[in-house]
C-alpha positions as CSV (number, residue, x, y, z in Angstrom):
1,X,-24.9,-6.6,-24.6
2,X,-24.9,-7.7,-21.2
3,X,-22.7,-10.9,-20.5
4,X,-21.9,-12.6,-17.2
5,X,-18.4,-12.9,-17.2
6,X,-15.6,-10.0,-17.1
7,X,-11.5,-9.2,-18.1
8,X,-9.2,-10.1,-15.0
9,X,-6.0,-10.5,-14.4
10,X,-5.0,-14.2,-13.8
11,X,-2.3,-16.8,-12.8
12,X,-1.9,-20.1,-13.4
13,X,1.3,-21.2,-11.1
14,X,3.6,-19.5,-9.6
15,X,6.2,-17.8,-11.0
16,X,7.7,-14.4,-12.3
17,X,5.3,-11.6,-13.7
18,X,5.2,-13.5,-16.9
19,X,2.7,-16.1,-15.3
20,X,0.0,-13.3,-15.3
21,X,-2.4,-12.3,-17.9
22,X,-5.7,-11.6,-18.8
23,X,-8.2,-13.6,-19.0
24,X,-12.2,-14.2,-18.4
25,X,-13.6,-14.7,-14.7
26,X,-17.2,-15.1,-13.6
27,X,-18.4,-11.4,-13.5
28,X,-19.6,-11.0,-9.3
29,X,-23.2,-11.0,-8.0
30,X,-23.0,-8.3,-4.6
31,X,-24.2,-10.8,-2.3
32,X,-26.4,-9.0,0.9
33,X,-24.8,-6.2,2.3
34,X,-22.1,-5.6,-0.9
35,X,-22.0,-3.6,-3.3
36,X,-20.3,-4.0,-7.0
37,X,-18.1,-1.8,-8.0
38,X,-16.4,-1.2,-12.3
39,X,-13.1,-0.6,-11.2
40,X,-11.2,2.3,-13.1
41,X,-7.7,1.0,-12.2
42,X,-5.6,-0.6,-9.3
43,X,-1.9,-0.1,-8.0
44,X,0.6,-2.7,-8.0
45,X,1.7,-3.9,-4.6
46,X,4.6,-5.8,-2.6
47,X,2.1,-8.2,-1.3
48,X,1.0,-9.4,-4.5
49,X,4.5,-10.2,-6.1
50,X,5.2,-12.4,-2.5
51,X,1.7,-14.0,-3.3
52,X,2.4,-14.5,-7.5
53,X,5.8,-16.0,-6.5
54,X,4.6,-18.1,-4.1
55,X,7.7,-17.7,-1.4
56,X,5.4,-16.5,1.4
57,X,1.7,-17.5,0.6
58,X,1.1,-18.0,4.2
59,X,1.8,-14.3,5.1
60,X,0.4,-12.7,2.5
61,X,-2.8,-14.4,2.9
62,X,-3.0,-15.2,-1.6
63,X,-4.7,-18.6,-0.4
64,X,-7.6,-18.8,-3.3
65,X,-7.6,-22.4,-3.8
66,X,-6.3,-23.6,-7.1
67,X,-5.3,-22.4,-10.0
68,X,-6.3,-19.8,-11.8
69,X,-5.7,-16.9,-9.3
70,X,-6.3,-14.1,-9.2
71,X,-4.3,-10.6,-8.4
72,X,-4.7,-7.3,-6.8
73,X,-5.5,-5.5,-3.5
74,X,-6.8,-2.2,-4.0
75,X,-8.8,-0.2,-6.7
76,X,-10.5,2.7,-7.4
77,X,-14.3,2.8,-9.6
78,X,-17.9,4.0,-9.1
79,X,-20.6,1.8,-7.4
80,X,-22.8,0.4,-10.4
81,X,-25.3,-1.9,-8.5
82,X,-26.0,-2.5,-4.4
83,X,-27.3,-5.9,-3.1
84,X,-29.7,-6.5,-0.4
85,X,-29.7,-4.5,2.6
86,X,-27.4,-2.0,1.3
87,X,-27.7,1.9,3.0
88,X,-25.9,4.3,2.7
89,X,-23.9,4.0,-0.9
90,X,-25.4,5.0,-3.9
91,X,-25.3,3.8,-7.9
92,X,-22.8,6.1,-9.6
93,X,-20.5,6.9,-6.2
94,X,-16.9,7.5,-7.1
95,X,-15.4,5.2,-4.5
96,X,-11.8,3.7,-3.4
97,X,-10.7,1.3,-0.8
98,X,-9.3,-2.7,-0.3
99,X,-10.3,-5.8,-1.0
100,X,-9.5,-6.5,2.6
101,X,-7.6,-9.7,3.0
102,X,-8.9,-11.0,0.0
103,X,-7.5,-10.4,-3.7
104,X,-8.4,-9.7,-7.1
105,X,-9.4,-6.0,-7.9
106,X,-7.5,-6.3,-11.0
107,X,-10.1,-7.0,-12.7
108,X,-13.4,-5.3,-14.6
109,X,-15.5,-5.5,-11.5
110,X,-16.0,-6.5,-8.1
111,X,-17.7,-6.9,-5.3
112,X,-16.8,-5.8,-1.9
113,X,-18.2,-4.8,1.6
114,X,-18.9,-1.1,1.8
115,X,-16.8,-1.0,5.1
116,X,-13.8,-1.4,2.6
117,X,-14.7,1.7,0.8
118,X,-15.1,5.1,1.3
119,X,-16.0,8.9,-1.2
120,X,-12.9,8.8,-3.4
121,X,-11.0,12.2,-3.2
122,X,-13.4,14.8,-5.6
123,X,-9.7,16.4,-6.0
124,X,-7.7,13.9,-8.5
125,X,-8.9,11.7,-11.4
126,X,-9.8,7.6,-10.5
127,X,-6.9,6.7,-11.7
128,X,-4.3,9.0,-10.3
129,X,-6.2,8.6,-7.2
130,X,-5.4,4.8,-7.6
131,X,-1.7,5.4,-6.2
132,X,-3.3,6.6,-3.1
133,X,-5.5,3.9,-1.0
134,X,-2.1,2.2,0.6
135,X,-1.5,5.5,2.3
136,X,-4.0,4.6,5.3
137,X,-1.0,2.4,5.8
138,X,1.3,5.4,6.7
139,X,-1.8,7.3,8.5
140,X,-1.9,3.9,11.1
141,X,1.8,3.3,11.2
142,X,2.6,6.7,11.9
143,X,-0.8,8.3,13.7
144,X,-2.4,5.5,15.3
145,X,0.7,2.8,15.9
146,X,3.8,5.2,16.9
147,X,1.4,8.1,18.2
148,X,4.1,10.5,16.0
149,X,3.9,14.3,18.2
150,X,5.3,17.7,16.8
151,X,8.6,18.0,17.1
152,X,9.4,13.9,16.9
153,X,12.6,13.1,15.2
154,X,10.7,11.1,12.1
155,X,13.0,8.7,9.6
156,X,11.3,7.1,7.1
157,X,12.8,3.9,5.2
158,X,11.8,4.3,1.6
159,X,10.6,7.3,1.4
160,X,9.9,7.8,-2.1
161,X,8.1,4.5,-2.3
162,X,3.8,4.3,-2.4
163,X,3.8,4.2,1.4
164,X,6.8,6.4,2.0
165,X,5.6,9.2,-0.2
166,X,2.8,9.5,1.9
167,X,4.4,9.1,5.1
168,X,6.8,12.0,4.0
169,X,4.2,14.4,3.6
170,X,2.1,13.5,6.5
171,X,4.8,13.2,8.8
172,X,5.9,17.2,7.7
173,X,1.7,18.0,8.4
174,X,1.8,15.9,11.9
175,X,4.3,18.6,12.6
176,X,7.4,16.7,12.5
177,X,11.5,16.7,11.6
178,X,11.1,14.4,8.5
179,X,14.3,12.2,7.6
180,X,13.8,10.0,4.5
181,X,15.8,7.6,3.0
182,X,15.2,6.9,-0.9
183,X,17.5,6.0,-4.2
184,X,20.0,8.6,-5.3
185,X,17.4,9.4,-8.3
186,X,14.7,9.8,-5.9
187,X,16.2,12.5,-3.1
188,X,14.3,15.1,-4.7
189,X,11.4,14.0,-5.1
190,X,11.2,13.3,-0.7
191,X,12.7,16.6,-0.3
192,X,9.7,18.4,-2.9
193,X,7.0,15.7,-0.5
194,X,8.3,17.5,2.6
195,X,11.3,15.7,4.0
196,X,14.0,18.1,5.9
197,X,16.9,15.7,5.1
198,X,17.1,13.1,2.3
199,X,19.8,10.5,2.2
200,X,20.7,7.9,-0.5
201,X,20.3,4.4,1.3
202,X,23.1,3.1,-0.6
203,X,25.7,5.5,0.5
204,X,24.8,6.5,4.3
205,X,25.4,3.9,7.0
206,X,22.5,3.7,9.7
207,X,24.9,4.7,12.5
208,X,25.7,8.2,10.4
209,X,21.9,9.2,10.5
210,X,21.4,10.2,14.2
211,X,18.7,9.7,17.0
212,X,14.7,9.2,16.2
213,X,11.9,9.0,17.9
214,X,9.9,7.3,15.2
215,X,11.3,5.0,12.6
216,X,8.7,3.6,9.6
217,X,10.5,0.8,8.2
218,X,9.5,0.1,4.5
219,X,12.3,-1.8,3.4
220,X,12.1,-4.9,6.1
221,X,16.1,-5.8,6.3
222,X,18.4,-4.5,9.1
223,X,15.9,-3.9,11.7
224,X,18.5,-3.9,14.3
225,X,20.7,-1.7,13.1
226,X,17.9,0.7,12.4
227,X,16.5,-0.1,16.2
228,X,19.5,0.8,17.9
229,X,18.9,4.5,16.2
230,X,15.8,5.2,18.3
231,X,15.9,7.3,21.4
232,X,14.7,5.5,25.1
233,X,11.2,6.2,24.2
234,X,11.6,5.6,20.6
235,X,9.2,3.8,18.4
236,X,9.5,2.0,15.1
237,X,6.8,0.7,13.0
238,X,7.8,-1.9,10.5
239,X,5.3,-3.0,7.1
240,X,7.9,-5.4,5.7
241,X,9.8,-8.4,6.5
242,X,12.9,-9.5,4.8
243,X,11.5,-12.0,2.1
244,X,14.9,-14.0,2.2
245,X,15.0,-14.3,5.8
246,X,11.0,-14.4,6.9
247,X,11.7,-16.5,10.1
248,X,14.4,-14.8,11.2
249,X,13.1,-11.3,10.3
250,X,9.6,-11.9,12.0
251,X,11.5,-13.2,15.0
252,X,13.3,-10.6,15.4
253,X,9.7,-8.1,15.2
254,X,8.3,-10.3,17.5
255,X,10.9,-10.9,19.9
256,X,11.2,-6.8,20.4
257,X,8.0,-6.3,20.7
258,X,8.5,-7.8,24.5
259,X,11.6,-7.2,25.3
260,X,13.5,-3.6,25.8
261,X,11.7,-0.1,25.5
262,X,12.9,0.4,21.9
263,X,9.7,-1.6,20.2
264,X,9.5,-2.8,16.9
265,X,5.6,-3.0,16.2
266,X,4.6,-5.0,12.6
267,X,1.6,-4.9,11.2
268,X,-0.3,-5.3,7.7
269,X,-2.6,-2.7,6.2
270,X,-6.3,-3.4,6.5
271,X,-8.2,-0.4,6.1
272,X,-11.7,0.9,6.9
273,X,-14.0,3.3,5.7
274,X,-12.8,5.3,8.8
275,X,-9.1,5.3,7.4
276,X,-9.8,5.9,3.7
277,X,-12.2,8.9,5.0
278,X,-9.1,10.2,6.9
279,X,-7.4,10.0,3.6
280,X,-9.6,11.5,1.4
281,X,-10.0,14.6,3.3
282,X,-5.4,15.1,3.5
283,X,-6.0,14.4,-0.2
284,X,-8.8,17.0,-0.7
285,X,-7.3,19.9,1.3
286,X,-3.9,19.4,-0.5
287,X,-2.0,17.9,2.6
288,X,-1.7,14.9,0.5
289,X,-1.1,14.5,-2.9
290,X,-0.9,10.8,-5.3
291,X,2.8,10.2,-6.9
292,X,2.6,8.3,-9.8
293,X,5.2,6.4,-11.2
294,X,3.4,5.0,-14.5
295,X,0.4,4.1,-15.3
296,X,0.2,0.8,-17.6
297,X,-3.7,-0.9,-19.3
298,X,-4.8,-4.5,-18.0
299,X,-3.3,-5.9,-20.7
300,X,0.0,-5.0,-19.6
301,X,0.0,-6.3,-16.1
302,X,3.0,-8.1,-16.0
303,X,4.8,-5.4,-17.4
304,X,3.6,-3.1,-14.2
305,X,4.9,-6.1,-11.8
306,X,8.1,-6.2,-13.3
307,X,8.5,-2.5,-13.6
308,X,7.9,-2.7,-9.5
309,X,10.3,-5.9,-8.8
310,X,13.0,-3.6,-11.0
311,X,13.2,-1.2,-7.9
312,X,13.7,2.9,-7.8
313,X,10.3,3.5,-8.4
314,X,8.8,7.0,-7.4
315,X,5.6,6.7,-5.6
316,X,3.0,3.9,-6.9
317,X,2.7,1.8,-10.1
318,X,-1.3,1.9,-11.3
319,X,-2.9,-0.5,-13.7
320,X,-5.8,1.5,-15.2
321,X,-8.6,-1.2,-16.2
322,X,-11.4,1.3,-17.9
């Protein structure tokens, strides 16, 4: 029987993952130019458990007004009805892609722009696939934003992580010397991604790790240290800010942005179809493959966020929702 409301995942103050759980939300309308999508599942992300805690609302953009909010950032699902003025999509596409700035994909459907969406990879499964949409971060950090060239020195800072993973493997098919830093448990799995060198970031100071041309900086502490490793016309990319420090740390990004050849560029993932096109064809022809660390239901979805604050976690965390 057809109803108008839907499952979500919710929050009603800020807190630790225990604030979230499932609940009812208004099911979504697409409004002209959307389309609605039933999600199959979504990953768990670093910018959601800054928004659920509330310590950096402002950056990560979680500003739904009041209470209850909701949660997620990406998904993966099929297209089950178009609004007005719609081309291009069809019913029963097998899709992935963002929210954009917005949240709440954790959740039986939604609605969303068809710019944020693109052919999900005919390759993997919805749900495997689901570990895969943040990668258009690694394909801009280390294509678009550093300009990475064969031969470049490449060290990546958490490289077994769900944007590391996929910066390991498409820094080895951009033709470069791949250095990743990951947890003890995890060196294998960046060395079986691509990496030349793996190093536990517990046990290897920066200063022991050498020159590099490119540095993609996952973690968001010590960005001077890591800084002073890049060569005169080095360039590092940086997706995260130290959480305890956020003035200081986005000081520091901004402040070396102008000053000094070795550049620390920051920026936030907000893909397009363009990008998630991009990453659908590495996934299809095998350059790029989804690492899954586990895969829990809806119901469990503050299980998944704690299993991601608890660290060492290989690849992505997905929340399957069908």
């Amino acid at each position: 029987m057809e109803t108008n409301e839907m499952r979500a995942a919710l929050f009603d103050r800020y807190g630790p993952p225990e604030v979230l759980y499932v609940g009812t939300a208004p099911k979504p309308v697409p409004a002209p130019g959307q389309v609605l999508v039933r999600v199959h599942a979504v990953s768990v992300n670093g910018g959601e458990v800054h928004g659920r805690t509330g310590r950096v609302r402002l950056v990560t953009g979680l500003m739904q007004r009041g209470f209850p909010k909701r949660i997620g950032i990406d998904l993966t699902g099929e297209i089950v009805a178009l609004g007005s003025g719609v081309t291009g999509p069809r019913i029963g596409d097998r899709v992935w892609g963002t929210l954009g700035r917005a949240f709440g994909s954790a959740a039986e459907y939604v609605a969303v722009h068809p710019r944020r969406l693109s052919r999900a990879p005919a390759s993997v499964d919805l749900v495997t696939a689901a570990a895969l949409p943040a990668g258009t971060t690694a394909i801009t950090a280390l294509r678009d934003q550093a300009g990475l060239r064969p031969g470049d020195r490449l060290l990546v800072r958490g490289g077994s992580g769900g944007v590391g993973a996929v910066a390991v493997q498409l820094g080895r098919v951009l033709g470069a010397h791949v250095t990743a830093l990951a947890g003890a448990r995890n060196l294998d799995l960046v060395r079986d991604l691509g990496a030349h060198e793996a190093y536990d970031y517990a046990t290897v100071a920066p200063a022991d790790l050498g020159r590099f041309d490119v540095i993609l900086d996952t973690a968001g502490t010590e960005h001077a240290a890591f800084r002073r490793l890049l060569t005169p016309s080095g360039r590092m990319v940086a997706i995260a800010f130290d959480s305890r420090r956020i003035t200081a740390s986005l000081a520091y990004i901004a402040a070396s942005a102008v000053h000094g050849r070795r550049r620390v560029r920051f920026f936030s993932g907000n893909p397009t179809t363009r990008l998630l096109t991009d990453l659908t064809r590495y996934v299809d022809s095998g350059a790029i493959r989804p690492v899954v660390d586990k895969v829990f239901p809806l119901d469990d979805i503050a299980a998944a966020h704690r299993s991601l604050e608890a660290g060492g976690v290989r690849g992505k965390i997905v929340v399957r929702i069908v």
